[in-house]
VOVORO-647164 format. One record per residue (C-alpha): y, z, x. Coordinates in nm, 3 decimals, always signed. Example, Ala and Ser with C-alpha at 12.3 -4.5 7.8 and 13.67 -1.06 7.14 Angstrom:
<sites>
{{-0.450; +0.780; +1.230}};
{{-0.106; +0.714; +1.367}};
</sites>
This chain:
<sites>
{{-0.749; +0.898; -2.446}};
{{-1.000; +0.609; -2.420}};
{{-1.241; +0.614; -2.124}};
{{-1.100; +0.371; -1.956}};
{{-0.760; +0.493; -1.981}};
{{-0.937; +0.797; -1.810}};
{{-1.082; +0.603; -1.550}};
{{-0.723; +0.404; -1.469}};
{{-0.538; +0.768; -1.453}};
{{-0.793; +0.865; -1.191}};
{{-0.805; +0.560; -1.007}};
{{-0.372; +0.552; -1.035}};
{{-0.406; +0.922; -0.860}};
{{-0.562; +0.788; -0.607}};
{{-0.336; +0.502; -0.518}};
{{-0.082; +0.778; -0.535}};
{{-0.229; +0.955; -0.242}};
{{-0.268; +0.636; -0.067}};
{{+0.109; +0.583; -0.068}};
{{+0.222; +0.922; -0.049}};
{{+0.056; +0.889; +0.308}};
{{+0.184; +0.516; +0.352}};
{{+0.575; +0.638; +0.287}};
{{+0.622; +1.037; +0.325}};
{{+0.561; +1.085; +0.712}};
{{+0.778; +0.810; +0.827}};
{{+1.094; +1.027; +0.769}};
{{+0.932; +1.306; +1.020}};
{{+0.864; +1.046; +1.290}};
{{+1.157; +1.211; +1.487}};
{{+1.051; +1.594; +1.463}};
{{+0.708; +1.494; +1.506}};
{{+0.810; +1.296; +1.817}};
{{+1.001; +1.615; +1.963}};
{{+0.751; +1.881; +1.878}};
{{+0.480; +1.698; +1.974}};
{{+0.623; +1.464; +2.264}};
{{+0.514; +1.166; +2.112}};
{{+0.610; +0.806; +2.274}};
{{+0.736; +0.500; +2.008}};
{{+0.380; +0.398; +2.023}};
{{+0.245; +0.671; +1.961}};
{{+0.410; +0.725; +1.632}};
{{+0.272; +0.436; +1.513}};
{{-0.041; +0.589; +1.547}};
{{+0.051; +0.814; +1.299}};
{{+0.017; +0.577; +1.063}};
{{-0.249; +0.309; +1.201}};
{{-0.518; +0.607; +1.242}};
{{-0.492; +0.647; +0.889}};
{{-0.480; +0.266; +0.810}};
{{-0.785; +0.215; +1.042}};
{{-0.967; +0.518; +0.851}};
{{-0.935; +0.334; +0.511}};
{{-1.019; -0.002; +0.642}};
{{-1.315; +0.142; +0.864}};
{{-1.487; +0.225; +0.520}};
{{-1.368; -0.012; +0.236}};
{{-1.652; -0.267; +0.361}};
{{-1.941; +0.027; +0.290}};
{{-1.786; +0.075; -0.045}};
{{-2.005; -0.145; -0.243}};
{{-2.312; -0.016; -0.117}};
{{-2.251; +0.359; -0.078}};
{{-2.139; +0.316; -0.475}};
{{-2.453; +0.132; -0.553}};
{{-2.610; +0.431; -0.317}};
{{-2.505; +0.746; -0.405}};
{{-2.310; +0.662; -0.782}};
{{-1.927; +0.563; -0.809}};
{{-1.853; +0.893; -0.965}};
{{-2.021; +1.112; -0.710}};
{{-1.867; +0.857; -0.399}};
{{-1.518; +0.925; -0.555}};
{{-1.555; +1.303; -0.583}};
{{-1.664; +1.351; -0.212}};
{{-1.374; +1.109; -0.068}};
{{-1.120; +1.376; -0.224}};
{{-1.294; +1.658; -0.114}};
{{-1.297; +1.511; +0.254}};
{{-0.934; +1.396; +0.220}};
{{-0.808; +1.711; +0.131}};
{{-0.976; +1.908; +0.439}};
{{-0.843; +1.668; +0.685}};
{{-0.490; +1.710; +0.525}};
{{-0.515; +2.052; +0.655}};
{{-0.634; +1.955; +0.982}};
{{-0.348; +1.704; +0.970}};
{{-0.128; +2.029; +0.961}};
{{-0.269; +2.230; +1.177}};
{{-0.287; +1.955; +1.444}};
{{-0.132; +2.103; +1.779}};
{{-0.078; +1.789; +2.001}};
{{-0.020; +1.393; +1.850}};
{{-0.382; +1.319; +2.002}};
{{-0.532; +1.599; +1.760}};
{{-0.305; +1.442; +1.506}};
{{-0.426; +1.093; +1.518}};
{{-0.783; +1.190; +1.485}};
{{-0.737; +1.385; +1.178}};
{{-0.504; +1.131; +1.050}};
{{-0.848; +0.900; +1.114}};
{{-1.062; +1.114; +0.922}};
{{-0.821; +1.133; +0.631}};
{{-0.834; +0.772; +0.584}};
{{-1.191; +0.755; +0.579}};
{{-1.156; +1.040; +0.298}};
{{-0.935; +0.820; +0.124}};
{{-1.106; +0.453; +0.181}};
{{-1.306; +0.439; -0.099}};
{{-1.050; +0.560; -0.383}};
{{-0.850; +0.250; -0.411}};
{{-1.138; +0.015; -0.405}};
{{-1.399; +0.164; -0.613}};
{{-1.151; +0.308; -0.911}};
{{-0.999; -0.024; -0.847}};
{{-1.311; -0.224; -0.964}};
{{-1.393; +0.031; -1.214}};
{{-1.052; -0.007; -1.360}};
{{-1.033; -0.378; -1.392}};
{{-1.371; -0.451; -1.516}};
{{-1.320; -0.241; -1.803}};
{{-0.980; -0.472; -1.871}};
{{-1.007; -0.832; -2.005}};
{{-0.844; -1.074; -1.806}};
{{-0.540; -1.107; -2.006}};
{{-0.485; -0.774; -2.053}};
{{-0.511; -0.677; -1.649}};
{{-0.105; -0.760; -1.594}};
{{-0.089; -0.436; -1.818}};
{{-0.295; -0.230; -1.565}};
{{-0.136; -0.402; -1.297}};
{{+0.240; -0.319; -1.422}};
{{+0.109; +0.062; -1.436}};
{{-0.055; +0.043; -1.104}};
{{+0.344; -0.090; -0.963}};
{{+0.503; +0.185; -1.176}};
{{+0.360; +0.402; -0.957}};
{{+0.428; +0.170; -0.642}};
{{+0.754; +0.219; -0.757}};
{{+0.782; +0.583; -0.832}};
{{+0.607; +0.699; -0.520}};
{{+0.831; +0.519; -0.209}};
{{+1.098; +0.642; -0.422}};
{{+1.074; +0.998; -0.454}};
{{+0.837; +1.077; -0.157}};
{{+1.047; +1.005; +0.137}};
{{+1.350; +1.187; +0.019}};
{{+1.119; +1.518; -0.085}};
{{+0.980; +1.425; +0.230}};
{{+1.342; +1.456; +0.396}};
{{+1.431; +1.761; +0.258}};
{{+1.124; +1.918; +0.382}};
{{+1.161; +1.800; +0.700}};
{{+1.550; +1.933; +0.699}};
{{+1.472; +2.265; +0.566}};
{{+1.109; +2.388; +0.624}};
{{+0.886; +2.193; +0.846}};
{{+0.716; +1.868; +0.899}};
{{+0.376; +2.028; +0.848}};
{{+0.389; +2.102; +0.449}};
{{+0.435; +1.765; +0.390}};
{{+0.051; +1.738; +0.483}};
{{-0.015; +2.079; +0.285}};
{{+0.109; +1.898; -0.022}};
{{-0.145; +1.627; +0.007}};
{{-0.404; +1.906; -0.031}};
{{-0.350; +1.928; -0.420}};
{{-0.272; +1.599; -0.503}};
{{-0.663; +1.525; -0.392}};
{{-0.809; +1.823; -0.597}};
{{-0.632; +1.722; -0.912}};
{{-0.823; +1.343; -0.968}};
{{-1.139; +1.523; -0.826}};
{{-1.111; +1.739; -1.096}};
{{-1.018; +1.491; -1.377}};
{{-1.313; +1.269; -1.234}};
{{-1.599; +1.569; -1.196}};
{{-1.477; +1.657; -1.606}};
{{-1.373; +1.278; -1.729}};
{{-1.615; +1.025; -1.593}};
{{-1.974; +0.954; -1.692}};
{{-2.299; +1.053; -1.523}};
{{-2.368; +0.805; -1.268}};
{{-2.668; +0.547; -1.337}};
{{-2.838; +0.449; -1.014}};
{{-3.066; +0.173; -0.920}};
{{-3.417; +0.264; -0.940}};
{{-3.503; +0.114; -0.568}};
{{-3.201; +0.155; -0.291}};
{{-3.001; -0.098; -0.167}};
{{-2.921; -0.114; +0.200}};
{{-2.591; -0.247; +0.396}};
{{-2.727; -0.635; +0.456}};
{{-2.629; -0.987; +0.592}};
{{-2.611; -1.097; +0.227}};
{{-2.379; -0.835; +0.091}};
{{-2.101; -0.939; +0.433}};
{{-2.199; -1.308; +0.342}};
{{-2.086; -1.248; -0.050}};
{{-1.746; -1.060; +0.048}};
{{-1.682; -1.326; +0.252}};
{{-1.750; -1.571; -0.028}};
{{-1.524; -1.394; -0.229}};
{{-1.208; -1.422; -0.005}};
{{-1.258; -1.808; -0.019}};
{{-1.151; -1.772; -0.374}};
{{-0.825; -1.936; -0.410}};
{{-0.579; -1.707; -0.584}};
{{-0.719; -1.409; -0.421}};
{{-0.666; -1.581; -0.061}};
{{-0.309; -1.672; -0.193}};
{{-0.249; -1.305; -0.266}};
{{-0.401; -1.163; +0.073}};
{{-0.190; -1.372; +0.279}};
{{+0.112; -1.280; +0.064}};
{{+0.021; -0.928; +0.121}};
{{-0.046; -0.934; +0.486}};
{{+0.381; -1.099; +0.539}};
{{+0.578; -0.955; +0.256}};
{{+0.421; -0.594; +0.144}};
{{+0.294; -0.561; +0.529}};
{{+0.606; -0.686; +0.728}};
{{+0.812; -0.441; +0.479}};
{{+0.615; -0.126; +0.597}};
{{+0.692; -0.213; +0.963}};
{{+1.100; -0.285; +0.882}};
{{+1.124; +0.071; +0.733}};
{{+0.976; +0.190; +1.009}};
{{+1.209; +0.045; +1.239}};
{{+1.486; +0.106; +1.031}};
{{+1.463; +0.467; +0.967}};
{{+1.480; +0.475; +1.371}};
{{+1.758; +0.260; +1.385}};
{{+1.919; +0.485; +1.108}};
{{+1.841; +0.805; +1.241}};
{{+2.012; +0.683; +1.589}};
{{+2.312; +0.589; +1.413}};
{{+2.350; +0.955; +1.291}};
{{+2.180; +0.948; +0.981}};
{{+1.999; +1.279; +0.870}};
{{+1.642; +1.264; +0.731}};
{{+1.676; +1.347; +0.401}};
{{+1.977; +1.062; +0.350}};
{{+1.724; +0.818; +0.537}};
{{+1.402; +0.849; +0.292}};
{{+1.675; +0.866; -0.018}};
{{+1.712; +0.528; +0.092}};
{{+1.386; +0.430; -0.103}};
{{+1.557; +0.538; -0.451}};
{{+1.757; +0.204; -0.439}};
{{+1.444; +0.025; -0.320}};
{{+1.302; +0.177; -0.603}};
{{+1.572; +0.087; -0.897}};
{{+1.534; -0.260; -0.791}};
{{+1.155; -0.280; -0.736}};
{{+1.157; -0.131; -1.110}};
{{+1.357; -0.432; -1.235}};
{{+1.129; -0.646; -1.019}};
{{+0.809; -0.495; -1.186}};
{{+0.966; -0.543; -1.539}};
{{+1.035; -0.903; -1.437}};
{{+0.658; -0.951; -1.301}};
{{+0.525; -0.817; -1.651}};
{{+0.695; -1.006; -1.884}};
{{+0.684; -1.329; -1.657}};
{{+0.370; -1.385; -1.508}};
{{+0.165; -1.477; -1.768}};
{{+0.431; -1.756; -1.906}};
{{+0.581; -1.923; -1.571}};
{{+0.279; -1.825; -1.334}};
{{+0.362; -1.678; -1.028}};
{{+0.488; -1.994; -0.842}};
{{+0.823; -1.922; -0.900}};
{{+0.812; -1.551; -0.905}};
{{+0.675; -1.532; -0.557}};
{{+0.934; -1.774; -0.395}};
{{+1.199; -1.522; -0.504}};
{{+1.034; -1.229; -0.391}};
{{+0.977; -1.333; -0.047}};
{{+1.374; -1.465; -0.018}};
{{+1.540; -1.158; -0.180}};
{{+1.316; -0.950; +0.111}};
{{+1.406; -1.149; +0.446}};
{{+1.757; -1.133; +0.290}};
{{+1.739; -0.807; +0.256}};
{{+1.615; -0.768; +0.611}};
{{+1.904; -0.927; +0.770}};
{{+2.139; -0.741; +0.627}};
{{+2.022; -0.458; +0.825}};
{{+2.148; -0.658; +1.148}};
{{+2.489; -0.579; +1.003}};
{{+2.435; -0.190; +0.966}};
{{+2.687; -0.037; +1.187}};
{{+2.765; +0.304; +1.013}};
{{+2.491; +0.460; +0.791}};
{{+2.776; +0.598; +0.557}};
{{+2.860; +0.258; +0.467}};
{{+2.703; +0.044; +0.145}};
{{+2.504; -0.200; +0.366}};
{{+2.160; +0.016; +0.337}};
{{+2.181; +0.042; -0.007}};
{{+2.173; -0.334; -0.042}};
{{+1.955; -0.404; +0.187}};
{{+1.708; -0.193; +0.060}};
{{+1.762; -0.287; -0.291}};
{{+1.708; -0.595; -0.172}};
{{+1.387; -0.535; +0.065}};
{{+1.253; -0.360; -0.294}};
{{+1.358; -0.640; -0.540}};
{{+1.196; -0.899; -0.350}};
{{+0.896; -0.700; -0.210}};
{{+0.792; -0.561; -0.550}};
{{+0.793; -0.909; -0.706}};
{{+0.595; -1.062; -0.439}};
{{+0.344; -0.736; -0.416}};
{{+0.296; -0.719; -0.811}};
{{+0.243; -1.061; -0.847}};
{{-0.038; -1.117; -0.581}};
{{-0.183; -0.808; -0.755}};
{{-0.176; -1.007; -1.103}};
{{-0.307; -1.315; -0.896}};
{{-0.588; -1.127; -0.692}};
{{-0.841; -1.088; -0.996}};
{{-0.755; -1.410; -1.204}};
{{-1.038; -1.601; -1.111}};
{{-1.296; -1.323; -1.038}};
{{-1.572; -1.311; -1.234}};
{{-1.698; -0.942; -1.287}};
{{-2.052; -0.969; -1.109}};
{{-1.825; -1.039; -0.785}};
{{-1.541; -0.754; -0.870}};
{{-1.654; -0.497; -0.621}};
{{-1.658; -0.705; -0.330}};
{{-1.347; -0.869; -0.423}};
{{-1.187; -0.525; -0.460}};
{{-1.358; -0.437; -0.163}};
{{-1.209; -0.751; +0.046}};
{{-0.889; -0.718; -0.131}};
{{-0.818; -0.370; -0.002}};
{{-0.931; -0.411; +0.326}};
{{-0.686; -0.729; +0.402}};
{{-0.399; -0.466; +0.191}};
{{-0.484; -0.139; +0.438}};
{{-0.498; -0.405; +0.717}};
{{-0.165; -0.563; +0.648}};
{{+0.003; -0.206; +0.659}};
{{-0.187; -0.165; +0.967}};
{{-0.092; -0.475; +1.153}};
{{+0.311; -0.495; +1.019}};
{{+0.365; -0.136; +1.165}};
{{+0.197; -0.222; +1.451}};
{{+0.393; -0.570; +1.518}};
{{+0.733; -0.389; +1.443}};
{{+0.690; -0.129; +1.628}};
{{+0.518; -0.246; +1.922}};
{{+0.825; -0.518; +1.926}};
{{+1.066; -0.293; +1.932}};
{{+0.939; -0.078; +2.228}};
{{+0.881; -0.429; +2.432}};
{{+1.196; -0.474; +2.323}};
{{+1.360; -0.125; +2.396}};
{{+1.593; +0.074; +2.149}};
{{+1.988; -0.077; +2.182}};
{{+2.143; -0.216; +1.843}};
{{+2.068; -0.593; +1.957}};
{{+1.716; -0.525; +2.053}};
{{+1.707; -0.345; +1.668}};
{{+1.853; -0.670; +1.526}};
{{+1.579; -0.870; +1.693}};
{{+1.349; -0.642; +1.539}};
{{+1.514; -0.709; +1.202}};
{{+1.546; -1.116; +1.244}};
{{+1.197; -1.175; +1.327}};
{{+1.110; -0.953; +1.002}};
{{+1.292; -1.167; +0.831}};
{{+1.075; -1.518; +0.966}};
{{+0.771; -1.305; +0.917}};
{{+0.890; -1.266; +0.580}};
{{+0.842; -1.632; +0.497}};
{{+0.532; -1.728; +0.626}};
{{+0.356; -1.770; +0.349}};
{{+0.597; -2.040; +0.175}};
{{+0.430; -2.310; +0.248}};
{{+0.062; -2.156; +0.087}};
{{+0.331; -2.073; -0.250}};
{{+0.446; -2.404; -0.279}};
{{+0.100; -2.624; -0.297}};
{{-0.017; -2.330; -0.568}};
{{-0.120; -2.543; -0.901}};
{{+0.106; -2.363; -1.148}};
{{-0.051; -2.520; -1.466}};
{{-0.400; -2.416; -1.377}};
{{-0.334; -2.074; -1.320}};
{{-0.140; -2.060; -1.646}};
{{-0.484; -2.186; -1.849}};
{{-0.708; -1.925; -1.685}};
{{-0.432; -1.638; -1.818}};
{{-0.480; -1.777; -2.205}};
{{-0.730; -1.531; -2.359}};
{{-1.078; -1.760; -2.489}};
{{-0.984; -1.840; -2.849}};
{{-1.308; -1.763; -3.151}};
</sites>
């Protein structure tokens, strides 16, 4: 296996964890809520601690690599992630929850960003759609089977071991890392968090595509995470058990696959114009067909999450493919760095709209299908930003330099 093959694996383990944390404990929102006497709002706590963890850090991660090494910075974030998974646990009342939910994001922060940059500057540009389709595969694989594992732990042991099993899937990469990577090199004289290192990350979000892709991010990707939220409620009120609920994210999954295939074979030749537009209509379509849900037996869920994934997936790996285009690699830390902050921030606020809607709103089946209508708007925000995108310039910085 090449080295940077190695490095990809590790940094793809990582982005596992982040979305086995992002998708596994919705389905337990319920028993957590009963054993724990948590309100609406408080649930989606559950998930915004963590959220708030990873984005708290991401903006350090640039200089604590530059500080302490990118292969020692990695290591540690496991080792911290998989402690507070067993405080996670362990916890005893949602308040004791929420903080170790907290410290487990700031375990996991600096995974996605710094394997992230170490991934794709070891990828030429035309070759990065490649990393990117791997990086979706697992997108893909991970909503799909960790919700309905999830489910069936939930149904027949106990909310609390899906938190155990987070514990190994952190010591496996920090293994791999500790025995794969190389010794890290560091600066002779150290660097310091400064005005000029905020001033550059914020010169890198001015970049065009990768603005294009954060806003895309923040209303298709984001507003998704808040839906399921919302709709696993919904669903569970409607008599659904939690194990059919999260197998709900296997259709999502079939489709996002054929969305993912689509994105690879089609980005570099139409640009992602065209591929975005579709993605963000197959979504809020797929959104209001959950205003027609009446029975959770019936075949409207499966659509509408086949739907939700189709869409979402084309619009998600497609703003990954356009984040990097035009980043040149002396800026690829920061822009990794910015990149995943507006990413765990757009998880962050869609939970936190959708949710916090839907208790303002209160919990009957029209107050749901408000929920699920302004999804749907939310869904299409970006259209306008999609539409003025210069298709033909994109499409010359994805042709490899020729002699």
């Amino acid at each position: 296996m090449s080295y940077r093959s190695k490095i990809a694996l590790v940094y793809l383990l990582g982005f596992s964890l982040d979305l086995v944390n992002m998708f596994v404990a919705n389905v337990a929102y319920p028993e957590i809520s009963h054993e724990l006497q948590a309100s609406v709002s408080q649930l989606a706590w559950v998930g915004n601690a963590y959220m708030h963890g990873l984005t708290a850090i991401i903006p350090l991660s640039v200089w604590l690599a530059t500080l302490v090494g990118e292969r020692r910075l990695i290591g540690a974030s496991l080792a911290l992630f998989a402690a507070a998974s067993w405080g996670v646990a362990q916890a005893a009342s949602i308040e004791t929850l929420i903080a170790w939910r907290l410290l487990q994001g700031l375990g996991g922060g600096l995974l996605i960003p710094v394997g992230q940059a170490m991934a794709y500057r070891n990828y030429p540009v035309h070759e990065r759609a490649t990393l990117t389709s791997r990086m979706m595969l697992v997108a893909l694989l991970i909503p799909a089977l960790s919700p309905a594992l999830g489910g069936l732990i939930v149904d027949h042991v106990s909310w609390r071991w899906i938190f155990y099993a987070n514990i190994p899937l952190a010591l496996l990469p920090l293994l791999l890392s500790t025995l794969w990577f190389q010794p890290d090199v560091l600066p002779a004289q150290r660097t310091s968090p400064s005005l000029h290192g905020l001033c550059k990350a914020a010169q890198v979000a001015r970049i065009p595509l990768l603005r294009l892709a954060m806003l895309v991010y923040l209303f298709v990707p984001g507003i998704f995470i808040g839906t399921q939220l919302v709709a696993i409620l919904y669903l569970r009120d409607l008599g659904a058990s939690a194990a059919w609920t999260g197998s709900l994210m296997l259709p999502w999954a079939l489709a996002s696959g054929v969305a993912i295939l689509v994105g690879k074979r089609s980005f570099n030749r139409v640009g992602p114009k065209p591929l975005l537009l579709a993605g963000m209509f197959a979504q809020a379509a797929g959104i209001l067909l959950l205003t027609q849900v009446a029975a959770p037996d019936s075949a409207l869920p499966v659509l509408a999450y086949s739907l939700m994934g189709l869409g979402g997936s084309l619009c998600s790996s497609t703003a990954h493919n356009c984040a990097f285009v035009d980043v040149d690699l002396p800026r690829m830390g920061h822009a990794s760095a910015v990149w995943n902050i507006n990413r765990q921030l757009s998880f962050c606020l869609g939970a936190a709209l959708m949710m916090g809607l839907l208790e303002l709103l209160g919990s009957t089946p029209a107050d749901f299908h408000q929920c699920f209508l302004a999804a749907a708007l939310l869904t299409l925000v970006p259209l306008l930003a999609t539409l003025r995108l210069d298709t033909p310039a994109v499409l010359a910085l994805l042709t490899p330099a020729q002699g």
